[in-house]
MITOR-828959 format. One line per 2 residues: number of its first residue (from 0); their letters; for each residue x, z, y of N, C-alpha, C. Coordinates in Angstrom, 2 decimals, decimal comma. Atoms other than C-alpha are relative to their C-alpha. Layout:
<atoms>
NUM	a	X/Z/Y/X/Z/Y/X/Z/Y | ...
</atoms>
This chain:
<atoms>
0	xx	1,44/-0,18/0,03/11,76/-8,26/-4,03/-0,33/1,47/0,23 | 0,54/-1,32/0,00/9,75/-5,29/-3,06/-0,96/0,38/-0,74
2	xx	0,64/-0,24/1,22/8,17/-3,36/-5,53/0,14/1,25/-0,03 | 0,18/-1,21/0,02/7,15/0,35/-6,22/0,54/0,33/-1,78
4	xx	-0,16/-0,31/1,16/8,74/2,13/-9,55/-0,87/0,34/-0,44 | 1,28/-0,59/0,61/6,41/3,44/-12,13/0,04/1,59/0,05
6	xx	0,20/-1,80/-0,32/6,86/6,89/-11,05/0,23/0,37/1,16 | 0,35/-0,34/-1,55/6,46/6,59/-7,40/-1,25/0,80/-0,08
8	xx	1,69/-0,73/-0,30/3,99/8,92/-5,68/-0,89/-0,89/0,79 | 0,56/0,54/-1,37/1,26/8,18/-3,60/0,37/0,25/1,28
10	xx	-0,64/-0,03/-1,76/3,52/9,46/-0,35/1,02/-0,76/-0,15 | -0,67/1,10/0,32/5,70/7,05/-2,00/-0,18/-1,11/0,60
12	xx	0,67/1,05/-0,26/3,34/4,09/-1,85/-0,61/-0,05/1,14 | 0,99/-0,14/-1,61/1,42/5,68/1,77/1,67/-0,68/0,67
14	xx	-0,95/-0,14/-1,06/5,12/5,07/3,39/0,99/-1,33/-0,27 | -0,31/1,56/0,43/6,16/1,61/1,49/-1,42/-0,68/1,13
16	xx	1,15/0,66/-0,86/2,93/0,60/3,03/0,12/-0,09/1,57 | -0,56/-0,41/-1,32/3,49/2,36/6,66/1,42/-1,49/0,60
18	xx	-1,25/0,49/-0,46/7,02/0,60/7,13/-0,26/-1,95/-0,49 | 0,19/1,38/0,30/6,04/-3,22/5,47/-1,21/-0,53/0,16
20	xx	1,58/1,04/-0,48/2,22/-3,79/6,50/-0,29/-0,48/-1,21 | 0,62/0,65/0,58/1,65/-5,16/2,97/-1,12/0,58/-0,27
22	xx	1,18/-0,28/0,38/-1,74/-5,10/1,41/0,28/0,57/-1,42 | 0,36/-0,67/0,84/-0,39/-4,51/-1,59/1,24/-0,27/-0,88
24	xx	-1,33/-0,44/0,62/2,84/-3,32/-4,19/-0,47/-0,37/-1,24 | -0,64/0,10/1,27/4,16/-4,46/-7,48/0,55/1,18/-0,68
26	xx	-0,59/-1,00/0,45/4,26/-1,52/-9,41/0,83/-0,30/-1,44 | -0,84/1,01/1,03/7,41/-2,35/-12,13/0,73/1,36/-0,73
28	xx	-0,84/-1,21/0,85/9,75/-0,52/-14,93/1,23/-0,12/0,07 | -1,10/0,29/-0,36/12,77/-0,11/-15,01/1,01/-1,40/-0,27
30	xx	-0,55/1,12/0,25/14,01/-3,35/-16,19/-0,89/-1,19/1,07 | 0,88/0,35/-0,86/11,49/-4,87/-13,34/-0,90/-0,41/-0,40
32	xx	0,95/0,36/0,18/8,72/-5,83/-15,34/-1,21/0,49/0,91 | 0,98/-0,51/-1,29/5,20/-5,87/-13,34/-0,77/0,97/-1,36
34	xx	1,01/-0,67/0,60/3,21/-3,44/-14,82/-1,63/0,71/0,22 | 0,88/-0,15/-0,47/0,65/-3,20/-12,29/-0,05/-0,42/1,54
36	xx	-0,14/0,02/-1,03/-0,58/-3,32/-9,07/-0,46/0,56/1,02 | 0,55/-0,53/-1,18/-1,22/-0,95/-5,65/-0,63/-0,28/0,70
38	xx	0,54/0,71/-0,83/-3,44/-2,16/-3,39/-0,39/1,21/1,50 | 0,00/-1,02/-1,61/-3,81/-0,47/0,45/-1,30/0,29/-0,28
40	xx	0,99/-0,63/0,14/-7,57/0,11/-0,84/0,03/1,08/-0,49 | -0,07/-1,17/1,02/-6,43/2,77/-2,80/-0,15/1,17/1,35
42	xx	0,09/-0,85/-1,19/-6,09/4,53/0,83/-0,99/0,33/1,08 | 1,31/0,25/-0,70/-9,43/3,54/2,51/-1,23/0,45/-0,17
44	xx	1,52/-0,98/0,38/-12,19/5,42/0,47/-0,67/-0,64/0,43 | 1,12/0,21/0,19/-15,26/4,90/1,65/-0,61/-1,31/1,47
46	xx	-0,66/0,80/-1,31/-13,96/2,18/4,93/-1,14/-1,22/-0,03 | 0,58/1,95/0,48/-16,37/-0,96/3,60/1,42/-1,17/-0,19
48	xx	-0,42/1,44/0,96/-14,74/-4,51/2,77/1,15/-0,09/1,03 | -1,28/0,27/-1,45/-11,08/-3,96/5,02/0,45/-1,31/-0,56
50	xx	-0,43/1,38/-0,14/-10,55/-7,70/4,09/-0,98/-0,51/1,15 | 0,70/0,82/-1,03/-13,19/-8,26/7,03/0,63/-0,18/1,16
52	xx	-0,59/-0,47/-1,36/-10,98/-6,64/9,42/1,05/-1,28/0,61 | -0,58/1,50/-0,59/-8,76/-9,05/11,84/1,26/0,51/-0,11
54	xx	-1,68/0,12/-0,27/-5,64/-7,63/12,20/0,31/1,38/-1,39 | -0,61/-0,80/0,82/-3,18/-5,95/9,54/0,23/1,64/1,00
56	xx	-0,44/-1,19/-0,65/-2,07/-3,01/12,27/-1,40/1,02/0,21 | 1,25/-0,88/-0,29/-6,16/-2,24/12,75/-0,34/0,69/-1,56
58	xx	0,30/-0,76/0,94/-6,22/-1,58/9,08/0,85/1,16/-0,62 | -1,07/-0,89/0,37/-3,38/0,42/8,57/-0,23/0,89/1,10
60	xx	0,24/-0,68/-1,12/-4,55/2,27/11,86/-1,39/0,73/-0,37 | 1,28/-0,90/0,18/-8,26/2,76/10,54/0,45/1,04/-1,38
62	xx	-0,53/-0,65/0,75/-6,68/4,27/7,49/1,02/1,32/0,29 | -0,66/-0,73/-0,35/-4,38/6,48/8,76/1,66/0,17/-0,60
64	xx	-0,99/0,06/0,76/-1,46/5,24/7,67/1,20/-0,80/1,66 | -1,06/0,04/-1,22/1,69/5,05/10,45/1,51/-0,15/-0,39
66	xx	-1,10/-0,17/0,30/5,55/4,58/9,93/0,33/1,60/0,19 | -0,27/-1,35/0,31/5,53/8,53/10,81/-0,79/0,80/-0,56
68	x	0,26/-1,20/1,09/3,40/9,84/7,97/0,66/-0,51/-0,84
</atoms>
């Protein structure tokens, strides 16, 4: 399973995102409990409702999020 530790950064979570297209990370402890959860809005500010958008690559593109940042 993929999943972000609880002491990832956010260039952590910008580059989990970048490389897997998800919308959104399982943040867990060390024994893997969930203890929360990331969502790719956290990166979009002020974008409106990116669940309207059509494709995963246009939102990760209006965001500015790339496999090379």
């Amino acid at each position: 399973a993929i999943a972000l530790p609880k002491d990832a950064t956010l260039g952590d979570a910008r580059h989990q995102f970048a490389i897997h297209k998800f919308l959104a990370f399982p943040i867990v402890d060390e024994n893997q409990r969930v203890l929360g959860v990331i969502n790719i809005e956290q990166f979009a500010g002020d974008l409106g409702d990116i669940h309207a958008r059509t494709g995963y690559d246009d939102i990760f593109e209006l965001i500015g999020i790339s496999e090379s940042a």
